[in-house]
C-alpha positions in Angstrom: -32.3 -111.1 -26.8 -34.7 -112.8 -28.7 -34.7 -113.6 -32.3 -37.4 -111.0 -34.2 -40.0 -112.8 -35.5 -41.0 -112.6 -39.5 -44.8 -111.0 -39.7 -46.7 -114.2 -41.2 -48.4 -112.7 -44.9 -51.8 -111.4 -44.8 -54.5 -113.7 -46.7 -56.3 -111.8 -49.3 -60.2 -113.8 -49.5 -60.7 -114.5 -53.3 -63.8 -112.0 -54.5 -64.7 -110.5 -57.7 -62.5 -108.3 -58.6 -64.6 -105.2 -59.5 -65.1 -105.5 -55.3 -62.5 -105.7 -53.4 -59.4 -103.1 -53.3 -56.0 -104.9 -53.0 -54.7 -103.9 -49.8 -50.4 -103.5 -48.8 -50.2 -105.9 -46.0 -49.5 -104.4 -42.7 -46.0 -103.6 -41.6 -44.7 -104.6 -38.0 -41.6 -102.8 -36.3 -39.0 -105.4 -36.3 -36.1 -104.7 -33.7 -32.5 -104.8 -35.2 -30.9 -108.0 -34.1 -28.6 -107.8 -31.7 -26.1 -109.7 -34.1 -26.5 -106.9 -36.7 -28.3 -109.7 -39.4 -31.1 -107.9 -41.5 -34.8 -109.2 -40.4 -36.9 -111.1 -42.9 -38.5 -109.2 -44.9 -42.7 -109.3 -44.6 -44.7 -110.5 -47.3 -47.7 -109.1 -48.9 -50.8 -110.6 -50.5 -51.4 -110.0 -54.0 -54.7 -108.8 -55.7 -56.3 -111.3 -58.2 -55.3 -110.3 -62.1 -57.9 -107.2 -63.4 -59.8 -108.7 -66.6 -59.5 -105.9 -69.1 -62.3 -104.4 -69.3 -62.4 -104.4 -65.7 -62.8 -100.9 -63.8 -58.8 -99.0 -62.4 -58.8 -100.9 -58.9 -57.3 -98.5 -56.2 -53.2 -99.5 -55.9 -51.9 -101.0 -53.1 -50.1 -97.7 -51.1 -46.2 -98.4 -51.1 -44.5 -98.7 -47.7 -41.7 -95.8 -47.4 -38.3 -97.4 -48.3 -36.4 -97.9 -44.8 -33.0 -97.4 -43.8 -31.1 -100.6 -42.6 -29.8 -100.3 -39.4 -26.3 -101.3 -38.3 -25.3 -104.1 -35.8 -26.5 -102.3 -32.3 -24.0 -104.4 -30.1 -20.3 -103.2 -30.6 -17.2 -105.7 -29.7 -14.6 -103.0 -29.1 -14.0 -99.9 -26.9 -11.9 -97.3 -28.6 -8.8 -97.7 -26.7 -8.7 -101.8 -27.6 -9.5 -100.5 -31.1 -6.6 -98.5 -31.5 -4.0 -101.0 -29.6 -1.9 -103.5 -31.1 -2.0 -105.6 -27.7 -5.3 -106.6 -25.4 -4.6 -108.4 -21.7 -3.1 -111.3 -21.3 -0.1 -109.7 -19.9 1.4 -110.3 -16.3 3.1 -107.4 -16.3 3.0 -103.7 -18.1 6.5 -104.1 -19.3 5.1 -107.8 -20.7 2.4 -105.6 -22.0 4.0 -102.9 -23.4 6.6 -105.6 -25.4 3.7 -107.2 -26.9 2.1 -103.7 -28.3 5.5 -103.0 -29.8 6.4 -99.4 -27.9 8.8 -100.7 -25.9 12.7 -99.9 -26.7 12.2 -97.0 -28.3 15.3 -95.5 -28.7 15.2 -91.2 -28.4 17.8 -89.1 -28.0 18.3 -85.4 -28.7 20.8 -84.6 -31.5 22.2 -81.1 -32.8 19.8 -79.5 -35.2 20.8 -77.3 -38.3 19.1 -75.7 -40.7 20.2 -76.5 -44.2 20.2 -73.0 -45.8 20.8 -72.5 -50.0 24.0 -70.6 -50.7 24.3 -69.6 -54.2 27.2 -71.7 -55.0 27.5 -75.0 -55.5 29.4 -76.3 -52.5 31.7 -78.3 -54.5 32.5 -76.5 -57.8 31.7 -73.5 -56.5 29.8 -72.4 -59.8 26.1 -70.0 -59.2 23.2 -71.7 -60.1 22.1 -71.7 -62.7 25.3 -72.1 -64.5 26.9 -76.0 -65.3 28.8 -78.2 -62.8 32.5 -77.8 -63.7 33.7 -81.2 -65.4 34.3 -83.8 -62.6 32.3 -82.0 -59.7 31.4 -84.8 -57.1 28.1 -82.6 -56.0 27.0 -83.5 -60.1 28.0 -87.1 -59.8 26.2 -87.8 -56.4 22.8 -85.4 -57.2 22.4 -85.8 -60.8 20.5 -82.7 -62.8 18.9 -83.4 -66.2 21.3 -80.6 -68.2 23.9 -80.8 -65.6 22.9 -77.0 -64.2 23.8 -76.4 -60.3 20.0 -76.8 -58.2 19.5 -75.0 -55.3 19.6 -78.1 -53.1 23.7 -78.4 -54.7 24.0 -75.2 -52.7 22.7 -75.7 -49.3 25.2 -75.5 -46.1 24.4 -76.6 -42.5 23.4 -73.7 -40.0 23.4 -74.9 -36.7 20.7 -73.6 -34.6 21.7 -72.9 -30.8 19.5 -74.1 -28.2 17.7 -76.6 -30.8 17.6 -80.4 -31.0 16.1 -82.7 -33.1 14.2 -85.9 -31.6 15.8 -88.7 -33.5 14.1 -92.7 -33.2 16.0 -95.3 -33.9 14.1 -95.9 -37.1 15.3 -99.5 -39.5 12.8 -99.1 -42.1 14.5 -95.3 -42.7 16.7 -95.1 -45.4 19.7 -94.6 -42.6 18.1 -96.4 -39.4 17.0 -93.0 -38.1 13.7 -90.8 -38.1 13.0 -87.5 -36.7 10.1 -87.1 -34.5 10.3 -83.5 -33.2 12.5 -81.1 -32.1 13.2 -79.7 -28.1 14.6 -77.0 -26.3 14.9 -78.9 -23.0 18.3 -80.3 -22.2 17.2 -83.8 -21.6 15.9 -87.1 -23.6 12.5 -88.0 -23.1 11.2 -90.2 -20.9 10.9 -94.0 -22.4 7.6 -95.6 -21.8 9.3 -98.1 -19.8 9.7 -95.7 -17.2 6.6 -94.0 -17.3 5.2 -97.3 -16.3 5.9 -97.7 -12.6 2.8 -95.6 -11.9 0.6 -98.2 -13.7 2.6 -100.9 -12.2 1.0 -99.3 -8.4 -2.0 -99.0 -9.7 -2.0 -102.8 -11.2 -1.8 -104.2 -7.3 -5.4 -102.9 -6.5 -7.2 -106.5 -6.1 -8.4 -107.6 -8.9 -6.8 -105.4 -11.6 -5.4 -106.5 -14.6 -3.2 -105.0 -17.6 -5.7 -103.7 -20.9 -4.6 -102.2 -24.1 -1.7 -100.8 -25.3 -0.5 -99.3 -28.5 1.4 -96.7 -30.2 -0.2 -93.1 -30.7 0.7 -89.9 -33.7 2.8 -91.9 -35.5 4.6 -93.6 -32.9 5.7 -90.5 -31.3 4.1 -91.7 -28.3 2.2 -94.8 -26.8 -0.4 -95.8 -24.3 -1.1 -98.6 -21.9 -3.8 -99.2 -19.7 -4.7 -101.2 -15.9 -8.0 -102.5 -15.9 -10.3 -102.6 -12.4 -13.4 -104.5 -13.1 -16.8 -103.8 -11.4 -14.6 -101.2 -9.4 -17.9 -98.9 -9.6 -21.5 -100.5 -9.5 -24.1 -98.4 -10.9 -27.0 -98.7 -8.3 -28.2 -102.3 -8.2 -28.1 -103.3 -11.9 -24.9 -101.9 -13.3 -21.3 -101.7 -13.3 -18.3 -99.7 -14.8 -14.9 -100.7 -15.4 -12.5 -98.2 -13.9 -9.2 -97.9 -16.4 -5.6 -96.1 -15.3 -4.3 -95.2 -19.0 -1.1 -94.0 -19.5 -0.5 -91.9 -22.4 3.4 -91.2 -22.7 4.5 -88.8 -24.9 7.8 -88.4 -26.6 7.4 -85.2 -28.2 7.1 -81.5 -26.4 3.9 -80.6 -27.7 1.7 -83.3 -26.4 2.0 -83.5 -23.1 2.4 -87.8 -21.0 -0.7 -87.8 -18.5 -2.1 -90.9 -16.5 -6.0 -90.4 -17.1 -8.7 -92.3 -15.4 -11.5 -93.3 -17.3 -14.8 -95.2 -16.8 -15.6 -98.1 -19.4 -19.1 -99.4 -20.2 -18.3 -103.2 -20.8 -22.0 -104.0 -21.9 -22.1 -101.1 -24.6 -18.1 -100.6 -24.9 -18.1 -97.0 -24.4 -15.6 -94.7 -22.9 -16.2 -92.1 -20.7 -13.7 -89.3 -20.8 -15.3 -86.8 -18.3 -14.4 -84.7 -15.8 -16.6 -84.3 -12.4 -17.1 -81.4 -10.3 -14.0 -80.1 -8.4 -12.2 -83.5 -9.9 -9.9 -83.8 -12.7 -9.4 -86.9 -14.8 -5.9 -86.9 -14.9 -2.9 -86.0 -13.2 0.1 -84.5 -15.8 3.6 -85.5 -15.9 6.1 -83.7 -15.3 9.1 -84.2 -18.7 12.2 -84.4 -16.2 13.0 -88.0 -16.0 12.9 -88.1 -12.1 12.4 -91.2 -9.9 11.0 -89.0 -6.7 9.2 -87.4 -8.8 7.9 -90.4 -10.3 6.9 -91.8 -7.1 5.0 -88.5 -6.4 2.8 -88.9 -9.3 2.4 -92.7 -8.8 0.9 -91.6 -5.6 -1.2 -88.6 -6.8 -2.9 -91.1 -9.4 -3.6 -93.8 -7.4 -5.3 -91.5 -4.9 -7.1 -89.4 -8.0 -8.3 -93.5 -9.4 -9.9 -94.2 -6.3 -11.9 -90.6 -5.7 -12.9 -90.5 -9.3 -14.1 -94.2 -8.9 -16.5 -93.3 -5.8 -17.5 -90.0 -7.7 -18.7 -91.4 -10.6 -20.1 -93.8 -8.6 -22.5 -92.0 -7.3 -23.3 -89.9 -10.5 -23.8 -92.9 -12.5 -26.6 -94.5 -9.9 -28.2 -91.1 -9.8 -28.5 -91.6 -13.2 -30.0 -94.8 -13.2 -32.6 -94.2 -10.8 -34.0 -90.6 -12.9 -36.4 -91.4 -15.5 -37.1 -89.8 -18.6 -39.8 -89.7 -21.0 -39.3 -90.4 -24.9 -39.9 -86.9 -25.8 -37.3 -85.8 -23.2 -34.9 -88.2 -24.6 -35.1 -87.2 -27.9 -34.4 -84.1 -27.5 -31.3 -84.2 -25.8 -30.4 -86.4 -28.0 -30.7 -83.8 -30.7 -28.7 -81.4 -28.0 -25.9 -83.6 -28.0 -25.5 -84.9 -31.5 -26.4 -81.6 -33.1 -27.1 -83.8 -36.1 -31.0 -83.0 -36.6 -30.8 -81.5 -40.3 -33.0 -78.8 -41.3 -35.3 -78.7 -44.0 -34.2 -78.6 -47.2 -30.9 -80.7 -46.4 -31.3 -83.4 -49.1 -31.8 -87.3 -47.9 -28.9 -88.4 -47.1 -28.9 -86.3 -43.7 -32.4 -86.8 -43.3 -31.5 -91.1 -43.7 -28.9 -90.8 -41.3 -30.9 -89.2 -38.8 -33.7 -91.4 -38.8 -31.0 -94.1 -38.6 -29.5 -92.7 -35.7 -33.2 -91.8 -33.8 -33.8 -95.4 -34.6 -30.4 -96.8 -33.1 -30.6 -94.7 -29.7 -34.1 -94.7 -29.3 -34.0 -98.9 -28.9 -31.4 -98.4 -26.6 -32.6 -96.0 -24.4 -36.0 -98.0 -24.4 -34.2 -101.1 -23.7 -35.3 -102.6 -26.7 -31.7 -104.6 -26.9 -30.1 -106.6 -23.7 -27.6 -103.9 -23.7 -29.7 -101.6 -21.7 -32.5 -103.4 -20.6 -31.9 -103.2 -17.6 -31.7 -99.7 -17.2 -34.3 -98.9 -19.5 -36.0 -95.1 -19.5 -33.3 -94.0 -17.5 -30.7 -91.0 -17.8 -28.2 -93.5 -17.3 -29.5 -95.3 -20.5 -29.7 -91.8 -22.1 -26.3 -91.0 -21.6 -25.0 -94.9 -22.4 -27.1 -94.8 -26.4 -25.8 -91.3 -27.1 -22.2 -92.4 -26.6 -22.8 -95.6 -28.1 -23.5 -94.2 -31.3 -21.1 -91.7 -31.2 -18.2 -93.7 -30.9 -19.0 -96.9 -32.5 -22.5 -97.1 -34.2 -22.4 -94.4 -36.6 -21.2 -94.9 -39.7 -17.7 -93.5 -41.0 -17.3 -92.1 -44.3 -14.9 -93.0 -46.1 -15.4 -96.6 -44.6 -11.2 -96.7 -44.0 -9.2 -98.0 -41.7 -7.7 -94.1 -41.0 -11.5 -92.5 -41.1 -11.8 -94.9 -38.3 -8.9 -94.4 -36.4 -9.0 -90.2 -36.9 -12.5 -90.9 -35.3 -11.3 -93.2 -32.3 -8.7 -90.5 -31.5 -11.2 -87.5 -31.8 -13.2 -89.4 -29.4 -10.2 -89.5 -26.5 -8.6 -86.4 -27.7 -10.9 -83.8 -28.8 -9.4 -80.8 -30.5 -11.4 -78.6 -28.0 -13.7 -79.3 -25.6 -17.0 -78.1 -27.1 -16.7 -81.5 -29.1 -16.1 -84.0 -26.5 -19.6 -85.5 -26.2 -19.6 -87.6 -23.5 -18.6 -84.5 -21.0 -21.9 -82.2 -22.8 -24.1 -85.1 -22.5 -23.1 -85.8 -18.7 -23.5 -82.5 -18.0 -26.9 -82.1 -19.1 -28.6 -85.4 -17.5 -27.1 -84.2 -14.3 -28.7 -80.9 -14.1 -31.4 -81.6 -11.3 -29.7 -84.1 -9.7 
């Protein structure tokens, strides 16, 4: 894309100055760069000085303050965003070695509950009262006036049927953490394992390992087979096709291998489902190898229907136009960020930010989307696009970020997963 160009100033003639009004110099649209630098900022002509006597000239109107847009171009998806290993990897136990989630170490130990009994369990004094002189209880849990504490009490209930989820854990006080607890009578299944169905998946020509990281606090991870240009998008587009393992250790969050489109030019993800097809196939928790090979199977088959479906959704896309007006308002539909009157101006700044960022990209205004300009394809592309990596975070931290990356992939319900409202909207009429 090329540079924008500064607007050269306006040249004011020299007149009398009881003639001539002093005029703003006009203000040209300037594109955000596609590196994200500011543009130069225009200059205006100033009026000659007024003698003093001289009659009130007419002042020069002032432009309305504008709201500096961010870099348009984004250089991560969200999954390479929240790994700590990209490519480069032969294998997916090469890749899972190099994100740091392989070898975890979870086993299932006896759980009690730790329950206050009255008495100190070494002196056997009520609390309340003082240690007797010498108690051990005192000496290793020290109290400021030497009075038994409820936690000098506590004795170990065991609770039947219960286990904890203990990680091997060095940087714990005693080289253990727990994760979670279980009622199934088996460990979970390591990553390592898990990873066979990728492996399948990784012999499809041309695929290659992606990201891979740790996810909710290392109590499960993710890795990811990349198929490039697996899906073209009519004649002037492609999608990278992913196979993303998300392996869980813990009973509440359930391992699935999902299969999700990537937009290389805009680095979004696409976590939708189509019609009468799923985006994911769940594991079963038994650590089973026939099993295992079942679901290898099942994915591999789901990968390469959910390719040719979106496929075909994506070019439909690309070859329905849409007019501005009908743009911005599903835009509005989606983001649900239009503010009403009476809001204040922050809201109203970010929304004109936002209208600004998406409207260049679905116009095609930035090489991103030029070539599918005007199109519902482009609609969907800028929506997501700001969604997941444009808009600003507040607080600007590292965890804001992250807690936004992971509501992106793992909405807490599906009302709020935008790429699946905004597909299903541009493909009404299809």
């Amino acid at each position: 894309m090329t540079e924008p160009k500064t607007p050269a100033p306006v040249q004011v003639p020299q007149q009398a100055p009881a003639e001539v009004e002093a005029k703003a110099a006009p203000v040209k649209a300037v594109p955000a760069k596609v590196e994200g630098k500011a543009p130069a900022k225009s200059t205006g002509s100033k009026a000659p000085a007024k003698p003093v006597a001289a009659k009130a000239e007419a002042k020069p109107a002032k432009a309305p303050a504008k709201v500096e847009e961010p870099q348009v171009r984004p250089d991560k998806d969200v999954w390479t965003r929240l790994a700590t290993a990209n490519n480069s990897s032969r294998t997916v136990n090469e890749l899972l070695k190099k994100a740091g989630v392989s070898g975890w170490s979870v086993t299932r130990q006896p759980m009690a509950a730790l329950v206050p009994s009255g008495k100190c369990t070494d002196c056997d004094q009520v609390s309340g009262r003082k240690h007797t002189s010498g108690c051990l209880m005192l000496a290793d849990y020290p109290s400021d006036k030497g009075l038994v504490e409820p936690d000098h009490t506590t004795v170990p209930v065991l609770a039947p049927g219960v286990w904890s989820l203990v990680m091997v854990d060095k940087a714990e006080e005693f080289g253990f953490r727990h994760i979670g607890h279980t009622t199934r009578e088996a460990n979970p299944v390591p990553v390592e394992v898990r990873s066979s169905i990728l492996t399948d998946i990784l012999k499809t020509p041309g695929a290659k390992t992606g990201a891979a990281g740790p996810l909710w606090d290392s109590t499960g991870a993710f890795a990811t087979v990349r198929v490039p240009d697996m899906v073209p998008v009519g004649k002037v587009d492609t999608v990278e096709m992913r196979a993303v393992l998300v392996n869980s250790l813990v009973p509440n969050r359930g391992s699935v291998v999902r299969v999700m489109p990537v937009h290389t030019g805009t680095h979004t993800v696409i976590p939708v489902t189509l019609p009468d097809l799923p985006d994911r196939v769940e594991l079963t928790p038994d650590n089973n190898s026939d099993t295992r090979l079942s679901e290898a199977s099942e994915a591999l088959d789901l990968f390469t229907r959910f390719a040719q479906g979106f496929g075909e959704v994506a070019t439909k896309l690309s070859r329905k136009k849409m007019t501005v007006q009908q743009f911005e308002t599903f835009a509005d539909t989606v983001l649900k960020d239009k503010p009403q009157p009476g809001a204040g101006k922050a809201p109203f700044d970010l929304y004109d930010l936002r209208s600004g960022v998406v409207g260049k990209l679905f116009r095609g205004e930035v090489d991103l989307t030029e070539k599918i300009k005007g199109t519902r394809w482009a609609a969907l592309l800028a929506v997501l696009c700001w969604s997941q990596t444009v808009k600003p975070v507040k607080p600007d931290t590292e965890d804001a970020r992250r807690a936004r990356d992971m509501a992106v992939l793992f909405p807490a319900r599906e009302s709020s997963n935008t790429a699946q409202a905004a597909l299903t909207l541009l493909s009404e009429g299809l």
